[in-house]
Steps between C-alpha positions, in 0.01 A plus 500: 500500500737802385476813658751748508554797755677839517754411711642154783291681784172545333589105307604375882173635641283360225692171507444464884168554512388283255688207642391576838148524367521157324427675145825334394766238639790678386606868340824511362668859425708584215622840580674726222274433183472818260131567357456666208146608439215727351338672821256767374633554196870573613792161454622448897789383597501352857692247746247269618526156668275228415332257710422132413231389732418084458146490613153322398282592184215556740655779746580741232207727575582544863874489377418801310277710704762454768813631277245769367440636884863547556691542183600871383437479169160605335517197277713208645616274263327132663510212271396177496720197315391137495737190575511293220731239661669469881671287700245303706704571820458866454189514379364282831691780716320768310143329569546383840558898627257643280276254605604604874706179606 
């Protein structure tokens, strides 16, 4: 999933409560990214970080309406991107915790 967030606090929070709530295995944060956007008609221009989480196709519903409770934006950015190839190792890692082992 990418997400991004206003700022590391808000990104931290998210981050550890999605891990903690096993709706992803691992969040990374890239702080510092500029967004340039359309936001109600007006071009933005805003620090954000963004947050990688690695989790399972099938908790991205509960993935979401857990970002959506906390986040501070009115439209969070929460997408979803496929893996078309992976090391095994990892992959195994990834399944094993978000299948709770």
């Amino acid at each position: 999933m990418i997400m991004t967030a206003g700022d590391r606090n808000e990104a931290r929070r998210i981050a550890e409560m999605l891990v903690s709530q096993n709706l992803a295995a691992c969040v990374q944060l890239l702080p510092g990214i500029d967004s340039i956007y359309r936001w109600k008609g007006e071009i933005n221009r805003e620090q954000e970080v963004l947050m990688l989480a690695k989790t399972h196709r099938e908790k991205f519903a509960d993935l979401e309406r857990a970002v959506r409770a906390i986040h501070s934006y009115e439209t969070p950015e929460i997408i979803a991107l496929g893996i078309e190839e992976g090391s095994e190792p990892y992959l195994q890692w990834l399944t094993n915790l978000m299948e709770g082992s």
